[in-house]
C-alpha positions in Angstrom: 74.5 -55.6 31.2 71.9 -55.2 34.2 69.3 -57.5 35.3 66.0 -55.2 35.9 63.6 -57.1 37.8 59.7 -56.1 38.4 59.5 -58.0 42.0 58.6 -55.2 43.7 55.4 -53.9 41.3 54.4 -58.0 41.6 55.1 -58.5 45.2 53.3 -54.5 45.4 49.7 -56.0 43.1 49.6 -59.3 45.1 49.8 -57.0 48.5 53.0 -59.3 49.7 55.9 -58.1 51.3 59.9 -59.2 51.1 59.7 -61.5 54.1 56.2 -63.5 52.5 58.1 -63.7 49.2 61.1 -65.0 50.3 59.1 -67.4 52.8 57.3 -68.5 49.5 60.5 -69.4 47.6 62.0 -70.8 50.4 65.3 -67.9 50.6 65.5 -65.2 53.2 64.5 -61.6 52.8 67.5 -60.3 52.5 67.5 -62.6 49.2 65.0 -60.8 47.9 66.0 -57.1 48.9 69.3 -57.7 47.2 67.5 -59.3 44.3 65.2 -56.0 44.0 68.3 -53.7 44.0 70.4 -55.6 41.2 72.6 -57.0 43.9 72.4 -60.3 43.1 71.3 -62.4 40.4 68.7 -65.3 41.3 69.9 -68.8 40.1 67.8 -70.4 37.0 65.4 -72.3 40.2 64.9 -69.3 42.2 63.9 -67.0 39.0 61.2 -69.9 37.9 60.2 -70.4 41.6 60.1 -66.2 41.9 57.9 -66.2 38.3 55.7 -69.4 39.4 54.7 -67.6 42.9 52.9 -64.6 40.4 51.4 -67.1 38.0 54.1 -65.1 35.0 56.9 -66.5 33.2 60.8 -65.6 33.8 60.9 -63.7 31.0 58.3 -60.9 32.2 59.8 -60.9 35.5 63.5 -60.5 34.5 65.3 -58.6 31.6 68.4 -57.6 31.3 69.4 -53.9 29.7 72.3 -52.3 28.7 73.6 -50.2 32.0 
């Protein structure tokens, strides 16, 4: 299974970048690229904190699929 995140098209309709994200959330950018890519998986606080900063719940931001 791969978590699919929609960061990007959030961080793209709030016109924020990586760096104001991660500032946000209190992680570095890097966080957040590697996040975007499937790289890493946030812990439970950091998907909340992520979901919270777009006013949406974890569920909408993060899914995982079968890849």
């Amino acid at each position: 299974m791969a978590l699919q995140t929609k960061m990007k098209e959030y961080r793209a309709k709030f016109d924020m970048n990586q760096g104001d994200l991660a500032k946000l959330v209190g992680v570095r950018r890097e966080t957040i690229g590697h996040l975007e890519k499937g790289k890493y998986n946030p812990s439970l606080k950091l998907a909340f904190d992520i979901a919270k900063v777009f006013n949406t719940t974890v569920d909408e931001m993060f899914e995982y699929t079968n890849e």
